[in-house]
VOPAGU-2260 file (C-alpha; in pm, 1 decimal, decimal comma):
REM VOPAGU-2260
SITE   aa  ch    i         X         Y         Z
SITE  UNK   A    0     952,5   -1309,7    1273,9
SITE  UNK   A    1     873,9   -1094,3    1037,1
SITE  UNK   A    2     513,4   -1079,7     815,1
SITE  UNK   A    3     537,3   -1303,9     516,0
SITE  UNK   A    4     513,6   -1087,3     182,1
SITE  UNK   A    5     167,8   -1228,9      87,7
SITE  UNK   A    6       9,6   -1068,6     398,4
SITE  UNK   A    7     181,5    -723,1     269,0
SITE  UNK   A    8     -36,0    -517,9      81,1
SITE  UNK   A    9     145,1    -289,2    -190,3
SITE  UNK   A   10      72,2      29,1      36,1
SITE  UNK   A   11     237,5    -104,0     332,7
SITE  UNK   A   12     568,2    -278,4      99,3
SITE  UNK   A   13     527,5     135,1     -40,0
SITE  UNK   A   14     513,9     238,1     330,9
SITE  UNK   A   15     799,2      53,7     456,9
SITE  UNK   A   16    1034,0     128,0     145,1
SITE  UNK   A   17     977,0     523,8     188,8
SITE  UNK   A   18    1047,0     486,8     524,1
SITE  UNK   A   19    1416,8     295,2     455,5
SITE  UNK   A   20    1479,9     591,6     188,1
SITE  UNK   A   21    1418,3     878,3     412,8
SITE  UNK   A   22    1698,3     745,3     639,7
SITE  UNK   A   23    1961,0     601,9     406,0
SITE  UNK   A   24    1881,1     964,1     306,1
SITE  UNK   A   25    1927,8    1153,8     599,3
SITE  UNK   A   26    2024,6     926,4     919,4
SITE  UNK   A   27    2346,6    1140,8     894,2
SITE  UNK   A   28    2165,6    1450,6    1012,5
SITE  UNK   A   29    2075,5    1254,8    1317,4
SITE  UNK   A   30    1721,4    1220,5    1247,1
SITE  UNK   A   31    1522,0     873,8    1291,7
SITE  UNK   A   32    1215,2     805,8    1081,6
SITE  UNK   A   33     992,5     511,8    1215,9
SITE  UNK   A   34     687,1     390,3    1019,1
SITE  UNK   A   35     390,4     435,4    1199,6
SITE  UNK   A   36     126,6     394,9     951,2
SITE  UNK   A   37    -144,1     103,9     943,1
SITE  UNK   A   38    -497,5      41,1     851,8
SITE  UNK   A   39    -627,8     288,5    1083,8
SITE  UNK   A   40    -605,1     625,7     925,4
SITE  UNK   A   41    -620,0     811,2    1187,1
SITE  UNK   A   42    -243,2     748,9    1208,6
SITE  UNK   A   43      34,8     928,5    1033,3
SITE  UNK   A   44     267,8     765,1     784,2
SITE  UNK   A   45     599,2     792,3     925,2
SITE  UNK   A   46     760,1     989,7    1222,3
SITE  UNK   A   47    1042,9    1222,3    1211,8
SITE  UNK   A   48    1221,4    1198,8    1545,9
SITE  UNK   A   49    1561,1    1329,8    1701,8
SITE  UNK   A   50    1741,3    1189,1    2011,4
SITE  UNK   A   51    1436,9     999,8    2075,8
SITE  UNK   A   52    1224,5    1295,9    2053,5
SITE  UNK   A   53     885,5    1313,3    1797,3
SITE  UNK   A   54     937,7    1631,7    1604,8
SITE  UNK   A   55     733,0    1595,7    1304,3
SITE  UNK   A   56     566,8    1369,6    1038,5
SITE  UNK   A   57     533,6    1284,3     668,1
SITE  UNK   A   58     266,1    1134,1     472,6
SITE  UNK   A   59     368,1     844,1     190,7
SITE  UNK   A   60     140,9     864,9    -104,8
SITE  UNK   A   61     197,4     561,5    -375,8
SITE  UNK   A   62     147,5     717,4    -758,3
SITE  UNK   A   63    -218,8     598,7    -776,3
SITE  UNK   A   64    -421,4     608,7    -432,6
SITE  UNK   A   65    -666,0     775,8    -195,5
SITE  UNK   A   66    -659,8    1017,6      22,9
SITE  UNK   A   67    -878,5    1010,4     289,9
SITE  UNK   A   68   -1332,3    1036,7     260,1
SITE  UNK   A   69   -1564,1    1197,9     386,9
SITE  UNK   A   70   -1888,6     997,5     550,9
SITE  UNK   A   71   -2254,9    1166,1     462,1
SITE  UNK   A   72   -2562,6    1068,2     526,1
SITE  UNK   A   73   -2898,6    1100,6     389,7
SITE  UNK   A   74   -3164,0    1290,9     592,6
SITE  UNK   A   75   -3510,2    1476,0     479,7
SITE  UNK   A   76   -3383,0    1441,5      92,0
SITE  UNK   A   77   -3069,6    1573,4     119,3
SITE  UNK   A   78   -2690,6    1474,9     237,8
SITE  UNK   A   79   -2525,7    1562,7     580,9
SITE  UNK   A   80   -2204,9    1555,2     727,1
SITE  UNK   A   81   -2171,7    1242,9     960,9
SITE  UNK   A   82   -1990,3    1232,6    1294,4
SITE  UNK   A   83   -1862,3     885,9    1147,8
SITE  UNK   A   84   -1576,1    1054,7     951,1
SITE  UNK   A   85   -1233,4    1058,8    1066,9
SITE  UNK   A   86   -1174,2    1424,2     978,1
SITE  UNK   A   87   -1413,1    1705,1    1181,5
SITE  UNK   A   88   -1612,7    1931,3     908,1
SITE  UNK   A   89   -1471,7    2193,1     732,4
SITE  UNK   A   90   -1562,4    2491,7     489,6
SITE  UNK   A   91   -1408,8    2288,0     212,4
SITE  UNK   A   92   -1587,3    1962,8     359,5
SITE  UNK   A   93   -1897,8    2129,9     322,4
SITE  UNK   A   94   -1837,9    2304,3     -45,2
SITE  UNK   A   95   -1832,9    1946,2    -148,7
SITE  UNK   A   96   -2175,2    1830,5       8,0
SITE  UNK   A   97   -2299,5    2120,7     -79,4
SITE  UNK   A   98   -2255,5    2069,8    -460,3
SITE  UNK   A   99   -2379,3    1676,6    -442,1
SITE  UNK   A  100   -2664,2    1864,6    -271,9
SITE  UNK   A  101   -2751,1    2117,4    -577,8
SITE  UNK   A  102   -2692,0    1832,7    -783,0
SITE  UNK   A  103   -2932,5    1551,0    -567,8
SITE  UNK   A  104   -3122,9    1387,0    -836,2
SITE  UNK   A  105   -2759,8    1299,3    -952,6
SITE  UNK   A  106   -2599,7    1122,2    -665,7
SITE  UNK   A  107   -2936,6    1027,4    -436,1
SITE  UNK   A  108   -2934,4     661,7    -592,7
SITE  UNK   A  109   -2580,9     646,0    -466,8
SITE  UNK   A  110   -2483,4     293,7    -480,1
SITE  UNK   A  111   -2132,6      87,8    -471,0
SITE  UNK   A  112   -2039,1     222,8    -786,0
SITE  UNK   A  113   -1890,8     521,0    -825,3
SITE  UNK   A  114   -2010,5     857,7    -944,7
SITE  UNK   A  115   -1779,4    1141,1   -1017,8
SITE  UNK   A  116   -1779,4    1504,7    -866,2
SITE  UNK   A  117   -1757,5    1706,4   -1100,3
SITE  UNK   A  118   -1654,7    2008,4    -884,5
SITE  UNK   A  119   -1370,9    2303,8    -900,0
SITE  UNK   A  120    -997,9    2136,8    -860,3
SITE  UNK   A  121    -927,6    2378,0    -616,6
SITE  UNK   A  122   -1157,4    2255,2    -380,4
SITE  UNK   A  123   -1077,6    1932,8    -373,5
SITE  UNK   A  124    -716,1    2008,8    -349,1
SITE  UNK   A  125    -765,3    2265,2     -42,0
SITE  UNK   A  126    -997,4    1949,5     147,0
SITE  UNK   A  127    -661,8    1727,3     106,1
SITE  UNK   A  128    -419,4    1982,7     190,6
SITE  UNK   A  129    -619,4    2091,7     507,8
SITE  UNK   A  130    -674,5    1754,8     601,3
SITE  UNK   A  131    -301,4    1607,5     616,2
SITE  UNK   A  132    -163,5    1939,3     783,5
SITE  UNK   A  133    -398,0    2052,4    1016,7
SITE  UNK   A  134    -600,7    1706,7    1106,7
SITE  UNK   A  135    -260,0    1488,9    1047,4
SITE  UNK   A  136      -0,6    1754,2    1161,0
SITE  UNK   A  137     232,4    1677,4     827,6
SITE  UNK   A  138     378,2    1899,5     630,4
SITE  UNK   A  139     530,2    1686,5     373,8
SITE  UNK   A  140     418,6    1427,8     141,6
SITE  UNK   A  141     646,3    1107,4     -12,6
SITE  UNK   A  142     593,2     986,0    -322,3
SITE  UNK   A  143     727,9     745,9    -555,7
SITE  UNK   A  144     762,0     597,5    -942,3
SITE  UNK   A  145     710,3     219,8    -937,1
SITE  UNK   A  146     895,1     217,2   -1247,6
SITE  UNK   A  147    1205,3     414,6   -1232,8
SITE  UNK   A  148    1231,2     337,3    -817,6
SITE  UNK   A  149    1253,5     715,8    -763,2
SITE  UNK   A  150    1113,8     967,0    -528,6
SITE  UNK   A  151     988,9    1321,4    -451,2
SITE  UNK   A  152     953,5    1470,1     -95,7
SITE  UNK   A  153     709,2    1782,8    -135,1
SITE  UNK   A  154     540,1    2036,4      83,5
SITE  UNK   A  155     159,6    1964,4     134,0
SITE  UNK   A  156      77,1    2289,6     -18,2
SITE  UNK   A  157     238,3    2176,7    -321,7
SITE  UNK   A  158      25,9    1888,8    -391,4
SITE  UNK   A  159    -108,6    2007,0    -684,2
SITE  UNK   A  160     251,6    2023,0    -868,1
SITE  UNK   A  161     248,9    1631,4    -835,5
SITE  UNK   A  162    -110,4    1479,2    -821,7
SITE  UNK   A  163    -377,4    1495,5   -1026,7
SITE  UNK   A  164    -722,0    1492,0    -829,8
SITE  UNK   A  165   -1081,4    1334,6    -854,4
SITE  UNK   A  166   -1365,0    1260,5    -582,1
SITE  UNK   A  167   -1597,8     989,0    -633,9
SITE  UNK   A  168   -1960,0     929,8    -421,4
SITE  UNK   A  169   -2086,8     569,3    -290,1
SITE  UNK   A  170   -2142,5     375,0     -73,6
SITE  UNK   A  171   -1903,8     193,1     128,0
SITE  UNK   A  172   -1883,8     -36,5     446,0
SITE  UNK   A  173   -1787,1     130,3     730,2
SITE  UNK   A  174   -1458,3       1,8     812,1
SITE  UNK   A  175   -1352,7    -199,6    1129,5
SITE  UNK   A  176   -1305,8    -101,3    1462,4
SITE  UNK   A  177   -1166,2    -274,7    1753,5
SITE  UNK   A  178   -1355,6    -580,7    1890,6
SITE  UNK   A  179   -1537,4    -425,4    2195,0
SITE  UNK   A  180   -1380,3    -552,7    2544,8
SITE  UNK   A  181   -1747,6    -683,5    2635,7
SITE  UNK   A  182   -1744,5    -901,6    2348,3
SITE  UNK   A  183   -1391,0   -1045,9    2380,0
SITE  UNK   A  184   -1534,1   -1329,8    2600,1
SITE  UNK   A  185   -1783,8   -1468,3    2374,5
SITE  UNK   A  186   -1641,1   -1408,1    2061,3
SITE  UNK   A  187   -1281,8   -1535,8    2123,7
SITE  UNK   A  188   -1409,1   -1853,6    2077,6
SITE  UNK   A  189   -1621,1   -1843,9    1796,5
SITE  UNK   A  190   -1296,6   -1768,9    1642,9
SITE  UNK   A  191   -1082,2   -2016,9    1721,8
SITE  UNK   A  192   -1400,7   -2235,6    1595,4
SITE  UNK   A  193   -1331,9   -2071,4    1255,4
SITE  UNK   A  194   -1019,9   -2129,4    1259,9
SITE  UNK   A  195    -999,0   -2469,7    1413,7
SITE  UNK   A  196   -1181,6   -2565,8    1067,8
SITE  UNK   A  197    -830,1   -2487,9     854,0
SITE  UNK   A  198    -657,7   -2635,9    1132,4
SITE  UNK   A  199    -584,0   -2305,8    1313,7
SITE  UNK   A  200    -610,1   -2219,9    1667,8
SITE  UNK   A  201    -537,4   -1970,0    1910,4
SITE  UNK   A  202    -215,3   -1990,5    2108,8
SITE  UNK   A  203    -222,3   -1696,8    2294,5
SITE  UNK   A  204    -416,9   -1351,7    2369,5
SITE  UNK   A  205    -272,0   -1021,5    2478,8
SITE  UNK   A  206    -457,2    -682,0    2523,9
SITE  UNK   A  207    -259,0    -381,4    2447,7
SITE  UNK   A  208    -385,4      -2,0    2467,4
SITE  UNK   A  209    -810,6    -153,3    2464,9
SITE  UNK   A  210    -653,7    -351,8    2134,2
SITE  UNK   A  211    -709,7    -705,2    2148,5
SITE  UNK   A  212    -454,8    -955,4    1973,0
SITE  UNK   A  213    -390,3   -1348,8    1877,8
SITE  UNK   A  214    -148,5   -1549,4    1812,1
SITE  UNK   A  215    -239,9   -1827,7    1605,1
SITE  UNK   A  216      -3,8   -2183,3    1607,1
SITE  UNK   A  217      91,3   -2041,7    1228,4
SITE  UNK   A  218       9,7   -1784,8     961,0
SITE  UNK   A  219    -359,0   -1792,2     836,1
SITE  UNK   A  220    -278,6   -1844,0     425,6
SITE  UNK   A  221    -632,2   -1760,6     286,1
SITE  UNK   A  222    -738,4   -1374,8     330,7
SITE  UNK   A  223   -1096,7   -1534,0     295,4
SITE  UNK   A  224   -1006,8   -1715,7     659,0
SITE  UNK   A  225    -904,6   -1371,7     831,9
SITE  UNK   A  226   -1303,3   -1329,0     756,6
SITE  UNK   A  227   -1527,7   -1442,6    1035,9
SITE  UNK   A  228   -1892,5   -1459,0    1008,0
SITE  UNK   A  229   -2062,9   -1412,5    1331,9
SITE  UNK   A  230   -2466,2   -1359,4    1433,0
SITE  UNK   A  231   -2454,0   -1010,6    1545,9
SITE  UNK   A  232   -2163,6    -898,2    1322,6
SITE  UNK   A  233   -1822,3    -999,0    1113,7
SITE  UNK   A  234   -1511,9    -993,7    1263,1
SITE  UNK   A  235   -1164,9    -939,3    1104,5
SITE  UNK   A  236    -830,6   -1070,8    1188,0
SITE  UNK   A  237    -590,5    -764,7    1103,2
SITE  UNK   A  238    -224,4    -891,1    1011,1
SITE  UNK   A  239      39,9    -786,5    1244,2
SITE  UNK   A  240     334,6    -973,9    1246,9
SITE  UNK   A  241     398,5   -1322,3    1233,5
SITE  UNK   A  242      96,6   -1544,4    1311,4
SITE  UNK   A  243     -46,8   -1233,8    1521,2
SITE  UNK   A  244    -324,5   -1101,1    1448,5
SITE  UNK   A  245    -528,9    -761,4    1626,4
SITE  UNK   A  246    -911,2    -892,0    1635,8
SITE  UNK   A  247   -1193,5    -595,0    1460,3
SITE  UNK   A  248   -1518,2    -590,0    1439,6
SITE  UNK   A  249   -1645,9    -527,1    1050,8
SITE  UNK   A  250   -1910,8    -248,4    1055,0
SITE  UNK   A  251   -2250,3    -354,9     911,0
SITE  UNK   A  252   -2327,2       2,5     778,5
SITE  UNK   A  253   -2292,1      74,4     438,9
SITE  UNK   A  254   -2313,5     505,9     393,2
SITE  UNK   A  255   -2223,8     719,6      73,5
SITE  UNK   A  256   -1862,7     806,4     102,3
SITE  UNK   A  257   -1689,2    1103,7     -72,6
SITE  UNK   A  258   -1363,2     947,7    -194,9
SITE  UNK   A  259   -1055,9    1123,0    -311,1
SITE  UNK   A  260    -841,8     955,3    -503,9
SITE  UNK   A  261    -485,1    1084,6    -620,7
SITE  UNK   A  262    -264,2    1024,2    -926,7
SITE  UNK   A  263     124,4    1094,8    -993,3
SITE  UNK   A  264     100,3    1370,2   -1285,8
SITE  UNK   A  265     423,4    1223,8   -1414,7
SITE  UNK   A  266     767,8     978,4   -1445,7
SITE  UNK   A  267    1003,1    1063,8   -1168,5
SITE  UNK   A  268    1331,3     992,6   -1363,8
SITE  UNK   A  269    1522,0    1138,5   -1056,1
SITE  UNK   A  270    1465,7    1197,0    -668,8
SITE  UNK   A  271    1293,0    1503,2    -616,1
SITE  UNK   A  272    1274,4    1751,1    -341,4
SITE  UNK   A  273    1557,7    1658,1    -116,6
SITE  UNK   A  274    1786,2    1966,3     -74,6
SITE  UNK   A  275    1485,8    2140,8      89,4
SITE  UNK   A  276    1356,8    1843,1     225,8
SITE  UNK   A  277    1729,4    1851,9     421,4
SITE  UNK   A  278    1658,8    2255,6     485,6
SITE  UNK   A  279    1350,6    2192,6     649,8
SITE  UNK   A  280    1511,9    1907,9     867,8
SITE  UNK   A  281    1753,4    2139,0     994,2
SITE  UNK   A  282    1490,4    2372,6    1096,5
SITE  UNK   A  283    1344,0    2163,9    1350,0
């Protein structure tokens, strides 16, 4: 059964349609690509794969949208790096804290609005780019016009052709993780509590790679009710498919985030980028 449509956020309906383009595209070649992208961003977008072998990957990026942040933290008057980030530190990483640094009477009242960077383009650009190639092993992006349906397929490097760039600081909640195994036993049912209130309950439970999922007796139809308040912390019922649903726990930090956020420089009025996209393909 597959997820209703109201449970699909636009990047995953985005995710999913690059994914059926790139093989009506090129499926002839022999080449497989399988969407492997998901709130977690540690994990890349889609997966190039041949004879059931995972060669390579590529990144879908809708027209307007982020790319990736960078956790700091404030210590002795002054921002630092925090382990909390998905991405390790970098020389580009640390121009950027560097220059909310010599700027700290600007950004030290950091709140959940956001405050532009002004820094050097070229910066920002080269934090992306490093990111998605070295930290996320791609070496193409997909993009795509909402309006005309078209796409482009572009070398990372090449970013810049395509997207306009801007970084923004505040503060943000953590994120979600999964729900610890030593709280599985106690919380499970402090859930289906929740739940049982929109007449909802838990059917079954399966644990999967330390990943801990539910399957509920039908689809939960108020995002407010995938929201459950607990004493020690929130917990978060992540859509999966159907009425399943992988149990996180919501962080209860809120840090100053450096956010990059991406914007298509203009109207695709044709698909871009194929013929080398199909070069590079036959390469592997």
């Amino acid at each position: 059964m597959k997820k209703s449509n109201s449970f699909t956020p636009d990047w995953e309906r985005f995710e999913i349609e690059c994914t059926n383009f790139l093989n009506s595209k090129f499926n002839n070649l022999g080449f497989n690509f399988i969407r492997k992208g998901s709130t977690d961003s540690t994990e890349t977008d889609i997966t190039i794969s041949k004879n059931g072998v995972e060669l390579a990957s590529i990144e879908a990026k809708m027209p307007n949208s982020q790319a990736g942040q960078i956790v700091v933290l404030i210590e002795n008057d002054k921002f630092v790096f925090s382990q909390a980030s998905v991405a390790p530190n970098n020389i580009f990483t640390q121009s950027i804290i560097d220059y909310i640094n010599d700027n700290f009477q600007e950004y030290n009242n950091v709140s959940t609005s956001s405050i532009k960077i002004d820094l050097d383009e070229d910066i920002l650009y080269s934090r992306i780019v490093e990111h998605y190639t070295n930290v996320k092993k791609s070496a193409f992006f997909i993009t795509g016009d909402i309006r005309t349906g078209h796409k482009a397929i572009f070398k990372c490097a090449e970013l810049k052709n395509y997207f306009s760039i801007s970084a923004v600081l505040r503060r943000k909640r953590s994120g979600t993780s999964d729900l610890p195994k030593k709280y599985r036993d106690s919380h499970l049912p402090k859930i289906d509590e929740s739940l049982s209130n929109k007449s909802i309950y838990i059917t079954d439970t399966d644990e999967k790679n330390n990943k801990l999922y539910v399957t509920l007796n039908e689809e939960i139809k108020e995002t407010s009710s995938q929201y459950i308040t607990c004493e020690d912390f929130d917990i978060f019922l992540a859509a999966e498919s159907g009425s399943t649903y992988r149990v996180k726990k919501r962080s209860n930090t809120n840090n100053p985030n450096i956010m990059f956020e991406l914007s298509l420089k203009f109207t695709l009025n044709e698909d871009i980028g194929l013929e080398k996209f199909n070069n590079y393909l036959n390469s592997l």
